[in-house]
Backbone as numpy.savetxt, mean C-alpha at the origin, in Angstrom:
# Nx Ny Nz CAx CAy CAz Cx Cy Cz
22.62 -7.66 -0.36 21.99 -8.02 0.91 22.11 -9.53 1.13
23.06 -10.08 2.71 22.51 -11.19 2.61 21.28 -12.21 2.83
21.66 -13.66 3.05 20.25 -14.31 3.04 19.31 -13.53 4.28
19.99 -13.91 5.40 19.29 -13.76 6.53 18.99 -12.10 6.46
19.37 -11.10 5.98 18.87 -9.62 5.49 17.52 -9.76 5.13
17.83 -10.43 4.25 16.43 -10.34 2.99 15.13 -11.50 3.69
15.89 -12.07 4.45 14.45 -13.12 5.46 13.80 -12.05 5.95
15.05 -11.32 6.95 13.91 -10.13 8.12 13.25 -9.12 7.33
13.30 -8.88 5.87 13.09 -7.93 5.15 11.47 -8.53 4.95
11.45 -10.13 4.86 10.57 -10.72 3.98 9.35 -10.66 5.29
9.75 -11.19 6.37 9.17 -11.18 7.40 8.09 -9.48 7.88
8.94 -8.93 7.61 8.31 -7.48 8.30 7.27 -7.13 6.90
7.29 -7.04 5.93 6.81 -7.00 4.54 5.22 -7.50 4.74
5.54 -9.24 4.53 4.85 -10.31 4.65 4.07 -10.65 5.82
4.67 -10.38 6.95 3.86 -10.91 8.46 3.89 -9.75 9.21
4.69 -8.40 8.88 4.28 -7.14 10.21 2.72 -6.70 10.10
1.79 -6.70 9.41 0.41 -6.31 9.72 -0.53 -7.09 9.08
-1.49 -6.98 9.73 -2.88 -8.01 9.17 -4.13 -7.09 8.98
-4.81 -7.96 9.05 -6.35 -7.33 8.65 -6.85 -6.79 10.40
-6.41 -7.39 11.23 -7.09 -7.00 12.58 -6.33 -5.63 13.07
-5.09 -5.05 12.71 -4.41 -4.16 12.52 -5.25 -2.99 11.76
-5.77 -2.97 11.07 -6.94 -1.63 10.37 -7.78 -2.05 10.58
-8.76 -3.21 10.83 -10.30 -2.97 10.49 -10.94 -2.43 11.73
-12.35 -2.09 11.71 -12.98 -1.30 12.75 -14.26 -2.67 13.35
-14.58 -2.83 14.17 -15.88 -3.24 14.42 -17.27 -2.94 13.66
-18.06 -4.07 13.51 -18.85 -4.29 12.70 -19.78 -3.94 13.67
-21.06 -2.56 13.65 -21.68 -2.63 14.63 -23.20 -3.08 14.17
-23.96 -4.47 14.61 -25.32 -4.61 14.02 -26.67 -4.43 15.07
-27.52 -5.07 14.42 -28.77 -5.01 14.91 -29.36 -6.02 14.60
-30.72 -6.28 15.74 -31.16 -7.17 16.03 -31.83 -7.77 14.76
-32.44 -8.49 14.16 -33.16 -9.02 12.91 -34.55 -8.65 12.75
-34.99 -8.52 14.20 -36.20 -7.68 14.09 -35.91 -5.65 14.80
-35.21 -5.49 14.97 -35.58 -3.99 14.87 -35.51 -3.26 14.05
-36.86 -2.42 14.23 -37.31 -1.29 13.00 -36.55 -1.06 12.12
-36.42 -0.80 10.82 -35.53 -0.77 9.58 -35.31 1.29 10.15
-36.28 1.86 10.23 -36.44 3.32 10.12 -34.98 3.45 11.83
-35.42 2.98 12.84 -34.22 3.03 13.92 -33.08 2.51 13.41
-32.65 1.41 13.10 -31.27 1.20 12.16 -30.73 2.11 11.15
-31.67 2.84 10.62 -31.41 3.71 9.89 -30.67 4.76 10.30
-31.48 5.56 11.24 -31.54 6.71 12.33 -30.00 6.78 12.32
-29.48 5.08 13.39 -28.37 4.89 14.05 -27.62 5.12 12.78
-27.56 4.28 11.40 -26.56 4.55 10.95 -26.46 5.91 9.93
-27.13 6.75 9.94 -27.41 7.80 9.25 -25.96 8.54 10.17
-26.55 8.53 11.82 -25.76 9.20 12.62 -24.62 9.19 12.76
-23.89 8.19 12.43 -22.33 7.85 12.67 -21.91 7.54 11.44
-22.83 7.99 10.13 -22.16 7.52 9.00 -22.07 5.90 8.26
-22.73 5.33 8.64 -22.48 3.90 8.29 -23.18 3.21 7.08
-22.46 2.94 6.52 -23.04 2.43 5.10 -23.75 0.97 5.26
-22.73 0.42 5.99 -23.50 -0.85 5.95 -23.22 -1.43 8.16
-24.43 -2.39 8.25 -24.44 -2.92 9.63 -24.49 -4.31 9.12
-24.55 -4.70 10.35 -24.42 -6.58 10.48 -25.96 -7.05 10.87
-26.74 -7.98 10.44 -27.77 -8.26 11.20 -28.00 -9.50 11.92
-28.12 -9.40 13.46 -27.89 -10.97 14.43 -29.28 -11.51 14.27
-29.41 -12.75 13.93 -30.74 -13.91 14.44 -29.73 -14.77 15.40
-30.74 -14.60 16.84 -30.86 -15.68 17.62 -29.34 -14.90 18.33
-29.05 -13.94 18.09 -27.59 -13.20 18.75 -26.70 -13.80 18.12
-26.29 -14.25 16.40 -25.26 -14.58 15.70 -25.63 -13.31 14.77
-24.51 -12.57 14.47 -24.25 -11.77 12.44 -24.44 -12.72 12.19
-25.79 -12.50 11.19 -25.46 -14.24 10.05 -25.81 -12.94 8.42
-25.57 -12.16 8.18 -26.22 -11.08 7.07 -25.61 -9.72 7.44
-26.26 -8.83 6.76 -25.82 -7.48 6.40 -26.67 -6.75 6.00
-26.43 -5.20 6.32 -28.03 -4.22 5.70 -27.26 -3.32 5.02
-27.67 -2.83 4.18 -27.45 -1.11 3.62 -28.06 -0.30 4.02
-27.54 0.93 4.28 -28.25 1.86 5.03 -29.66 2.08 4.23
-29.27 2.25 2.86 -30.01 2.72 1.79 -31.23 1.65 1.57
-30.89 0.30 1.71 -32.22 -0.17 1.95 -33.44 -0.54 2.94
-32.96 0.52 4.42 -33.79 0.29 5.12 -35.26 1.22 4.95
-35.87 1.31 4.05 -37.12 2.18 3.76 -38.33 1.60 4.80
-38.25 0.47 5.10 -39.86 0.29 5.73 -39.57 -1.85 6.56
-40.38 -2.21 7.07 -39.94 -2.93 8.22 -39.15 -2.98 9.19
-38.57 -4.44 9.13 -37.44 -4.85 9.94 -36.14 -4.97 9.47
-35.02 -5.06 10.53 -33.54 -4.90 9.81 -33.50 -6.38 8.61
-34.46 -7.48 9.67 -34.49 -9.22 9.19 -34.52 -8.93 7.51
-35.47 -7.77 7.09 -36.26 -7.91 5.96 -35.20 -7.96 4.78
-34.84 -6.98 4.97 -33.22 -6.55 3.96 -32.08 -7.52 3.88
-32.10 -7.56 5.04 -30.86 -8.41 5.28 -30.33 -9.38 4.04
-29.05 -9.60 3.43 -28.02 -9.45 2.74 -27.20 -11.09 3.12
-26.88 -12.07 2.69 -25.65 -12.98 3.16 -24.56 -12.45 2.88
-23.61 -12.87 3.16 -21.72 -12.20 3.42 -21.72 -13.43 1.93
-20.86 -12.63 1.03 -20.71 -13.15 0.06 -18.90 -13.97 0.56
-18.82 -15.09 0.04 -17.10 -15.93 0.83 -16.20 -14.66 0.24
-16.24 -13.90 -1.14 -15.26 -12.84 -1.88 -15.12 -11.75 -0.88
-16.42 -11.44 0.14 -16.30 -10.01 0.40 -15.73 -10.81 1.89
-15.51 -12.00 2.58 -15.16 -12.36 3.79 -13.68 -12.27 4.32
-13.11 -12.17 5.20 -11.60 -12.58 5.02 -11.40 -12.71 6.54
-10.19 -12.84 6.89 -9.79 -13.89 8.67 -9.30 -12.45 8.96
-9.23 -12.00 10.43 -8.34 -11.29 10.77 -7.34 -11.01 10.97
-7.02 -12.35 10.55 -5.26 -13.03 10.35 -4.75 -12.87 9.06
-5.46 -12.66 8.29 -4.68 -12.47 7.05 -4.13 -11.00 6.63
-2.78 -11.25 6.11 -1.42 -10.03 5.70 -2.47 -9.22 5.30
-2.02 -7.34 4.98 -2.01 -6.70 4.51 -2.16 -6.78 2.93
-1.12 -7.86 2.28 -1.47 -8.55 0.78 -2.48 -8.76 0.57
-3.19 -9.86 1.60 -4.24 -10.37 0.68 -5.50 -9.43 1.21
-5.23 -8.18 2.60 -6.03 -7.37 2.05 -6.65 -6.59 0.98
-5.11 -6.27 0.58 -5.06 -4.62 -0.38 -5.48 -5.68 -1.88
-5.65 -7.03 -2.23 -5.85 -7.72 -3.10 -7.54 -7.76 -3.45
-7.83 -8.33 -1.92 -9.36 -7.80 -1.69 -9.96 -6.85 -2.42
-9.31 -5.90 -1.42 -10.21 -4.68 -1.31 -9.74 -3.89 -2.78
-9.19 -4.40 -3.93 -8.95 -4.22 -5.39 -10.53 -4.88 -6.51
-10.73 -5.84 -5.52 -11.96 -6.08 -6.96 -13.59 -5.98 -5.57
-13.25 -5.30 -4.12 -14.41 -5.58 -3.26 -14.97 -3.83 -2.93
-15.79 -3.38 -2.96 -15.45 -2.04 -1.98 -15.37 -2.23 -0.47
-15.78 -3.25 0.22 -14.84 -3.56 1.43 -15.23 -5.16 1.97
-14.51 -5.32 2.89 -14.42 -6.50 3.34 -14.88 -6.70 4.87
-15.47 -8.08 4.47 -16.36 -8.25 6.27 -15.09 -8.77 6.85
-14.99 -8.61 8.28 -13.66 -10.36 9.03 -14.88 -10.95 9.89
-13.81 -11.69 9.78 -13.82 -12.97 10.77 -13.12 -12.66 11.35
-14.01 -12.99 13.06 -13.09 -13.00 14.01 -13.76 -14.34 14.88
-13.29 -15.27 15.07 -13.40 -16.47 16.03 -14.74 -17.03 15.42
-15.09 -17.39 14.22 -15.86 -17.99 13.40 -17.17 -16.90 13.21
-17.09 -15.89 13.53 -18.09 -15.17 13.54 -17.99 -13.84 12.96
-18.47 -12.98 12.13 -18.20 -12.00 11.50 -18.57 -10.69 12.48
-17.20 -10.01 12.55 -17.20 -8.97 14.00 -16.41 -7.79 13.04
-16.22 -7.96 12.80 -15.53 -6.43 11.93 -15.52 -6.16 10.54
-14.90 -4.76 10.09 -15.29 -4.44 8.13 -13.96 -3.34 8.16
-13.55 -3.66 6.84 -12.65 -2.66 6.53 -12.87 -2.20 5.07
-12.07 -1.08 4.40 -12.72 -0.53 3.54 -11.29 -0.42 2.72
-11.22 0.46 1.96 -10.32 1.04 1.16 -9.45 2.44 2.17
-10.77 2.83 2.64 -10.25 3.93 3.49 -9.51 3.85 4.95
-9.88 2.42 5.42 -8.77 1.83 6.28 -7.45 2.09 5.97
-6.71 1.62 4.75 -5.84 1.93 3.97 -4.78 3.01 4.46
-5.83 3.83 5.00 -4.66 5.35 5.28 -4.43 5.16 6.31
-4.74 4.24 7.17 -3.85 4.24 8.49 -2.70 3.97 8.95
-1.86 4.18 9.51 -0.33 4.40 10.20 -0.07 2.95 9.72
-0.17 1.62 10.00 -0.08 0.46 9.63 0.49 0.30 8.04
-0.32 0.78 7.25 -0.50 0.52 6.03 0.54 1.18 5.35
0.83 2.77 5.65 1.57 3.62 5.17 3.35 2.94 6.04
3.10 2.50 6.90 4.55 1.77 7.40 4.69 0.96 6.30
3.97 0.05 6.08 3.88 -0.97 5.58 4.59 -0.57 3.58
4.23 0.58 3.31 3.84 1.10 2.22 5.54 1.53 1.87
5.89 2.49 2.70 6.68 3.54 2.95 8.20 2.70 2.86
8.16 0.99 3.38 9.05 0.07 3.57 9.33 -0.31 2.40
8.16 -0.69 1.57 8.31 -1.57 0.02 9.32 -0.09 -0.84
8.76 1.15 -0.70 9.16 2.10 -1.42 10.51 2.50 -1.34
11.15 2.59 -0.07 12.59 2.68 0.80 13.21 1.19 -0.09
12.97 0.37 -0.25 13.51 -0.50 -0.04 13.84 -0.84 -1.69
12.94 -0.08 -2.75 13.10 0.04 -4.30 14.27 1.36 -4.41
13.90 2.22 -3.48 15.35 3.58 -3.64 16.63 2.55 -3.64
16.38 2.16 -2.36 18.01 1.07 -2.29 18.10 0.40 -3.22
17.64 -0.24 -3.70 18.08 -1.29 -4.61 18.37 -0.98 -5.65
17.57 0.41 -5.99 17.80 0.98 -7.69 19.24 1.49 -7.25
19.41 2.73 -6.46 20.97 3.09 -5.83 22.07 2.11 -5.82
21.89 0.73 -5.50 23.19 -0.49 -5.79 22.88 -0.84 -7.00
22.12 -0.78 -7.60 22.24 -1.06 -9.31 23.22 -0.50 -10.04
22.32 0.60 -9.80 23.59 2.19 -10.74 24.51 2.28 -9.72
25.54 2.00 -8.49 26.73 1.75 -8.38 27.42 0.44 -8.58
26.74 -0.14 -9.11 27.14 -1.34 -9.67 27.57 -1.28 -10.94
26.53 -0.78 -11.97 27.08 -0.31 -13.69 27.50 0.18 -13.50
27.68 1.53 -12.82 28.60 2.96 -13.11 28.81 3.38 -12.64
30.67 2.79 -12.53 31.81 3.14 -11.87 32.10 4.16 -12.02
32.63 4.73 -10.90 33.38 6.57 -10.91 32.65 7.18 -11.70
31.20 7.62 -10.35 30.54 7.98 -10.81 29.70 8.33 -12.59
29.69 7.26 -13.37 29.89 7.34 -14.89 28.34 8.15 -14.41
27.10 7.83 -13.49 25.96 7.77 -13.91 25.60 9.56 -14.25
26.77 10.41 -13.96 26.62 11.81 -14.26 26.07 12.14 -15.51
26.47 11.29 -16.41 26.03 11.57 -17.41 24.64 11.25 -18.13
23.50 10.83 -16.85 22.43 10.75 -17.49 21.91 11.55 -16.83
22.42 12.62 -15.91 21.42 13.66 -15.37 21.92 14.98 -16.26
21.04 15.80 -15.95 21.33 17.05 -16.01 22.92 17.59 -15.36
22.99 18.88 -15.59 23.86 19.09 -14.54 23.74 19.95 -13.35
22.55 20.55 -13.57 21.37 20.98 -12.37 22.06 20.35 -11.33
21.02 19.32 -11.96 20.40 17.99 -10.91 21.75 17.53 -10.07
22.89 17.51 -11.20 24.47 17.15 -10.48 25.17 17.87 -9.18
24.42 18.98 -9.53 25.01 20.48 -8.42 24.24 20.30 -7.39
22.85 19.93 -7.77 22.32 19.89 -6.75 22.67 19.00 -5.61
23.27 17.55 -6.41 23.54 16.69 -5.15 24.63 16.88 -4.43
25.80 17.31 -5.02 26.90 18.30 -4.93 26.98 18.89 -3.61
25.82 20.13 -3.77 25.68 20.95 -2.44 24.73 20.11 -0.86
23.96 18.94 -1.54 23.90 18.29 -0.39 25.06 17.44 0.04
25.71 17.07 -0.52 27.00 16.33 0.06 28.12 17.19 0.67
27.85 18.39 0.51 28.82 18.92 1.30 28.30 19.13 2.18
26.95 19.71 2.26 26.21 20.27 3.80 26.21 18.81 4.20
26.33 17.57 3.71 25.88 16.14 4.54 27.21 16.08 5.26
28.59 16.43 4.50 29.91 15.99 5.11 29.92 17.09 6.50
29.14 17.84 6.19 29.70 19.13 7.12 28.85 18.42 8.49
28.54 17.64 7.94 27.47 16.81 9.03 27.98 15.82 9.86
29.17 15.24 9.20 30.19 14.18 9.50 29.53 13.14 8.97
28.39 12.80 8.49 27.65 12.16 7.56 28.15 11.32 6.79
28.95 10.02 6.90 29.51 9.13 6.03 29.13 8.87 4.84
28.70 10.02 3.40 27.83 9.50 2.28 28.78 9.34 0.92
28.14 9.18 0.14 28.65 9.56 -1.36 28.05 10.44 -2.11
28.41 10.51 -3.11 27.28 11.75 -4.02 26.12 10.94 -4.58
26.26 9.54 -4.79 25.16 8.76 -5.35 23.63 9.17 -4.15
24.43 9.19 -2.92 23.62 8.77 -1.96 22.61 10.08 -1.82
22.83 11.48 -2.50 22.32 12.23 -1.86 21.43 12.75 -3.30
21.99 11.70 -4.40 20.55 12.59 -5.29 19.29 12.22 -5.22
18.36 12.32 -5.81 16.51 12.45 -5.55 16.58 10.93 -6.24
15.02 10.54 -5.33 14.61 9.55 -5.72 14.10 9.66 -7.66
13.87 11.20 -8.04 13.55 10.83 -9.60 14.96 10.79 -10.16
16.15 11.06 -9.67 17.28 10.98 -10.45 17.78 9.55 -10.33
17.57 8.76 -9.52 17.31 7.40 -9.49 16.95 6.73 -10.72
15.59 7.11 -11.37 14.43 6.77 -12.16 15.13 7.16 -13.45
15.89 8.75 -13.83 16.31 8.95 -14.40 17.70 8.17 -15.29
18.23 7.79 -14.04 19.44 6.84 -14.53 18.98 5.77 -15.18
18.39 5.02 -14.64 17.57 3.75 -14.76 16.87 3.58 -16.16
16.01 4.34 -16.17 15.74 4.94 -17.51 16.26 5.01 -18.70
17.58 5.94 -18.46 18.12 6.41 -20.04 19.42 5.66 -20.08
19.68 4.43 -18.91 20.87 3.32 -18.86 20.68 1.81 -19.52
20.55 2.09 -20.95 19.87 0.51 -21.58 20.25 -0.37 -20.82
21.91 -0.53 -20.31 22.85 -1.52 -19.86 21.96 -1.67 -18.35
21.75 -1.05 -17.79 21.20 -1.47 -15.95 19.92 -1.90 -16.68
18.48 -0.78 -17.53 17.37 -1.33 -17.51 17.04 -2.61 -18.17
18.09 -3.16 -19.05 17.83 -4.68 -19.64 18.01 -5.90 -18.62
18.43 -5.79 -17.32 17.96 -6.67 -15.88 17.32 -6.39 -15.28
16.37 -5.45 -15.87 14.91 -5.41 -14.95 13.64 -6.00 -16.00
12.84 -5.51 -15.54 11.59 -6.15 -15.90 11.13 -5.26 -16.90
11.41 -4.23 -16.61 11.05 -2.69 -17.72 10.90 -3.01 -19.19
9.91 -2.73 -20.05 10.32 -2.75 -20.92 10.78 -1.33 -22.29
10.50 -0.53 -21.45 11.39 0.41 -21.81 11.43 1.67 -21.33
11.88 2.66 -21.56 12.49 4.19 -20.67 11.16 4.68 -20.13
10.40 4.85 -21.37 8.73 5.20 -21.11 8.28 4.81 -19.68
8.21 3.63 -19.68 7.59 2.70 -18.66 8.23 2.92 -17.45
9.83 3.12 -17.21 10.37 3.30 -15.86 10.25 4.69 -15.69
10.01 5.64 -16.21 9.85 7.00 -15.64 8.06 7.15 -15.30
7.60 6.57 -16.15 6.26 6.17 -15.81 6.16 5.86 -14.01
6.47 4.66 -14.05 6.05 3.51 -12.25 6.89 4.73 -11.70
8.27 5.27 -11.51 9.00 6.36 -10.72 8.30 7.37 -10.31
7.71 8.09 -11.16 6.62 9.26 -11.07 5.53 8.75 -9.77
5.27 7.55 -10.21 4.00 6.85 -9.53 4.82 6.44 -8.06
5.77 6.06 -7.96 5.89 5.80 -6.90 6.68 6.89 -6.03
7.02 7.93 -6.57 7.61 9.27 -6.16 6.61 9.63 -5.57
5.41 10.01 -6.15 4.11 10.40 -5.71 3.63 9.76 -4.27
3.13 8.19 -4.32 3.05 7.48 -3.39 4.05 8.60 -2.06
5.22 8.24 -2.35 6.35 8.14 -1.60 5.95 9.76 -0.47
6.00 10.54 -1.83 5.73 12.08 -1.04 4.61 12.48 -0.57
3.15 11.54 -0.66 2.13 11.50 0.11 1.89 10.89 0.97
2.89 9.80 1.30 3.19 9.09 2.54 3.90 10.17 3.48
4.36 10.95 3.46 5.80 11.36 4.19 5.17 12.63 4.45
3.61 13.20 3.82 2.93 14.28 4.10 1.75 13.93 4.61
1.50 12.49 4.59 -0.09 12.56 5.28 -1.15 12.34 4.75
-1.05 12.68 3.26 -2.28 13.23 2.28 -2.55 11.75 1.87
-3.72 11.82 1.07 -4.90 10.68 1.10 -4.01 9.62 0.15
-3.95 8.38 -0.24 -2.59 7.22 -1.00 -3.96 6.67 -1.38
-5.18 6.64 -0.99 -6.19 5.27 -1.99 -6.70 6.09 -2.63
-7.05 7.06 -3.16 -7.47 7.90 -4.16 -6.53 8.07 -5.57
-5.60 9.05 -5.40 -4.46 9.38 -6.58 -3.53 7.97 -6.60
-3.37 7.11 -5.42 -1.89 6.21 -5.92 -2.54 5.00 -5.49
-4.27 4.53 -5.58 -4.11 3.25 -5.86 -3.77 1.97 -6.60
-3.58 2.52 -8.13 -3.24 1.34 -9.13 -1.56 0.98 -8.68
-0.71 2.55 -8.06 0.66 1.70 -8.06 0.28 1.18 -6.50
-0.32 0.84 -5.24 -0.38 0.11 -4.49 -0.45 -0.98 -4.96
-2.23 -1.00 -5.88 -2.35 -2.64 -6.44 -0.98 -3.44 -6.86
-0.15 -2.49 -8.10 0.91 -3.09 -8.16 1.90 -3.19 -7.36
2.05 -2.57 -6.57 3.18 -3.07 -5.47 2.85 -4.35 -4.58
2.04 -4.56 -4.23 1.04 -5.46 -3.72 1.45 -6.95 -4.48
1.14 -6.91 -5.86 1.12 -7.89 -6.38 2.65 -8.26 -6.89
3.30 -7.13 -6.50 5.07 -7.46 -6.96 5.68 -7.92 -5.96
5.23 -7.69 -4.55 5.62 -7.77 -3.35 7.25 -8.67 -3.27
6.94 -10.08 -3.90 7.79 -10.59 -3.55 9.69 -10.12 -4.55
9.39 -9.54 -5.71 10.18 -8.72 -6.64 10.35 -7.92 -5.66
9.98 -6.73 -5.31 10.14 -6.06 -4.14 11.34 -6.64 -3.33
11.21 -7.39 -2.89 12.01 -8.00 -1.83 13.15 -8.37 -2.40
12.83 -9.14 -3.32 14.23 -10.04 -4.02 15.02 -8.65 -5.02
14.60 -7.98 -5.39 15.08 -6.97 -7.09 15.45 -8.57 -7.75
16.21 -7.48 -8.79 16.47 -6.12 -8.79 15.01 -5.36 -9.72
15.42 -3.91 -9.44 14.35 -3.47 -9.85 13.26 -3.10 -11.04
13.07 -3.96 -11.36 11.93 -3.84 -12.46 10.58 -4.46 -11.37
10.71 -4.25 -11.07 9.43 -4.30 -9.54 8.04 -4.11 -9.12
7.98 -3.46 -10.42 6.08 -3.55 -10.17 5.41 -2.52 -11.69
6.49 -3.55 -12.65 6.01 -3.47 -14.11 4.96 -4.10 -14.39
C-alpha cells in the first residue's frame, strides 16, 4: 500500500467517528426536585444515572439507586475528570475509556450534556469502525502469505478440505468473471492457519508463537462474524476490541502481528 493509501486508511480509522457519533443525551433534574419523582422518571425509561442542574447548570450526577428520600441536590455526585470526555474525541480514546469506566459523561460546549456506555458500542458507527480495522488485518495477512509463498507453496499448511474448498469457490467466483486467485477465496481462519504453522512469515510479526496467532484469529473471526450478523461485540469480544483499540496504529501500518 502506498503512502497516500495508508494516510486515507489512517484518517477514516483515526478521525471517521467520535464520541458525539454514539452518545445519547444526558437527561437531568432540577437540584431540588423530589428524589422519589426522579426516581419514578428514571425507573420509567430505564436510567441508571441523571444529571443534576443548580441555578440551570449539570454541575453533578444521581443514581437511580440512591434516590430513597429528599431532593435530587441531596445525592448528587461530582463528574469525576476519568469518567468526563469532549464530544470531539475519536472512537480510541472512547473504547479506552469506557475499558477501565462503566460509562462516560461528554462535554458538550463546556457543559456536560450527554453519557455513553459500553452499550453505545453496538451502534452502526462503531461496528463500521470495527469491521474496517478487521478487513484491513484479512488484507494484510493475505499479502504476507503471497509474499512468502510463491506458487501457491501456502497449500501446504492447510488441510486439503480446506484446499477444495477454496477450489470450488474459485471456480463459482471465475464463473462470475470475478478477477481472483485461489489465495483470495480461502477463509479468514485459513489465513490464521498459514500464519500460524509458517515460522518464516510469523517471525515478522509480533506473535510470539503458533498458540498465540490462532488464539487473536479465533478472537477476531468471532468479532468479525458478529459484526456481519448483528449480535451483541461488548459482551463475548470485548478484550479483542480493547486490543484492537490499543494496536490501532499496527493495524494500519502491519504487518500483522497486530494486536498481540
Amino acid at each position: 500500500m502506498n503512502e497516500a493509501g495508508q494516510e486515507s486508511i489512517r484518517r477514516v480509522l483515526t478521525d471517521g467517528f467520535y464520541m458525539h457519533d454514539i452518545s445519547e443525551p444526558l437527561v437531568s433534574f432540577d437540584d431540588l426536585t423530589p428524589a422519589a419523582v426522579a426516581q419514578s422518571v428514571m425507573q420509567q425509561n430505564d436510567f441508571d444515572v441523571a444529571g443534576v442542574r443548580h441555578n440551570g447548570l449539570v454541575s453533578g450526577y444521581v443514581q437511580q439507586s440512591d434516590l430513597t428520600s429528599g431532593v435530587c441536590g441531596d445525592h448528587a455526585r461530582p463528574f469525576e475528570e476519568s469518567e468526563v470526555i469532549s464530544a470531539s474525541e475519536s472512537l480510541t480514546e472512547v473504547v479506552r475509556g469506557l475499558s477501565v469506566a462503566s460509562r462516560l459523561f461528554v462535554r458538550v460546549l463546556d457543559t456536560i450534556g450527554g453519557i455513553g456506555t459500553r452499550s453505545d458500542l453496538e451502534k452502526p458507527p462503531v461496528r463500521m469502525w470495527l469491521c474496517g480495522m478487521v478487513t484491513l488485518i484479512e488484507m494484510r495477512t493475505g499479502r504476507l502469505i503471497e509474499r512468502h509463498c510463491p506458487d501457491e507453496s501456502w497449500r501446504t499448511f492447510l488441510s486439503s478440505v480446506r484446499v477444495q474448498k477454496a477450489e470450488e469457490l474459485l471456480v463459482e467466483r471465475k464463473r462470475r468473471n470475478q478477477c481472483v486467485g485461489l489465495l483470495d477465496c480461502i477463509q479468514f481462519s485459513d489465513k490464521g492457519q498459514i500464519l500460524a504453522r509458517n515460522e518464516e512469515i510469523r517471525r515478522g510479526t509480533q506473535f510470539e508463537s503458533r498458540r498465540r496467532v490462532e488464539q487473536v484469529f479465533k478472537e477476531l473471526e468471532r468479532l468479525r462474524n458478529n459484526l456481519a450478523h448483528s449480535q451483541d461485540i461488548t459482551t463475548s469480544d470485548w478484550q479483542i476490541i480493547v486490543q484492537l483499540n490499543e494496536n490501532l496504529e499496527r493495524v494500519i501500518e502491519g504487518p500483522p502481528g497486530l494486536v498481540d
